[in-house]
C-alpha positions in Angstrom: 76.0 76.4 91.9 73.9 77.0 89.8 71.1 77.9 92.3 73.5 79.7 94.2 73.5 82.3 91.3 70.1 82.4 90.9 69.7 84.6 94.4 72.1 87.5 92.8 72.0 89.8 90.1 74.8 88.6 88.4 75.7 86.0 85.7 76.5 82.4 86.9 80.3 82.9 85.3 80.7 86.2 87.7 79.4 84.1 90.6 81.8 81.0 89.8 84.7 83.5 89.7 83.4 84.9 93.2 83.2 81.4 95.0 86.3 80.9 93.7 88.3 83.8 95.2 86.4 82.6 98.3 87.5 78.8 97.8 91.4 80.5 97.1 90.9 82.0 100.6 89.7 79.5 102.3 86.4 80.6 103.5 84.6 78.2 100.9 84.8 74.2 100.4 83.0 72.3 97.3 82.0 69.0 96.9 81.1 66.7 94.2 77.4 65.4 94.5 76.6 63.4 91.6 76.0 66.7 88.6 76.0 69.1 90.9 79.0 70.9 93.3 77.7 72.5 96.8 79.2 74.7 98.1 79.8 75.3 101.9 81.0 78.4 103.6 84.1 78.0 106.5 82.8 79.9 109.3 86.1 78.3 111.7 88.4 81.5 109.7 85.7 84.4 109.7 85.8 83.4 113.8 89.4 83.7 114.4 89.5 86.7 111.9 86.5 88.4 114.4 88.6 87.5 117.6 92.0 88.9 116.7 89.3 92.3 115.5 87.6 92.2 118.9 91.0 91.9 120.6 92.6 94.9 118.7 89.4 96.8 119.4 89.5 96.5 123.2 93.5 97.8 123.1 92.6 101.0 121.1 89.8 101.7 122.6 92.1 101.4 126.4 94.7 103.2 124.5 92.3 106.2 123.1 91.0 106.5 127.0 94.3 106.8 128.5 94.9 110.1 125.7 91.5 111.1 126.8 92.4 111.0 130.2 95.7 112.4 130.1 94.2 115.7 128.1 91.6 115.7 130.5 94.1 116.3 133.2 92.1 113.2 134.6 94.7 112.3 138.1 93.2 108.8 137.8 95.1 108.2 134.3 97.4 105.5 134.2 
């Protein structure tokens, strides 16, 4: 992990305690190789999280038309 910090501008302990929160969350694994622990991000979570998004999106968006519509005095509404 060590190499992991070296891309931020923060101390290694700050980065540990990041991964960490990540690892808590899911969203991170770690493995043993020999010395050193990789780290591997979980996509499979950040995908659902962006489907259930996209889904909510698309019935607020509908839902903000319709009230468009309807002040519109759109006849087509509904």
């Amino acid at each position: 992990m060590t190499d992991l910090a070296a891309d931020y501008d923060m101390s290694f302990a700050a980065v540990q305690k990041h991964v960490a929160v990540l690892e808590r969350a899911g969203l991170v694994t770690k493995r043993r190789v020999g010395k050193q622990q990789i780290a591997h991000a979980e996509v499979g979570p950040l995908r659902t999280i962006r489907s259930m998004l996209a889904e909510l999106e698309d019935q607020w968006v509908d839902r903000v038309q319709r009230i468009d519509d309807l002040l519109s005095g759109d006849e087509q509404a509904g």
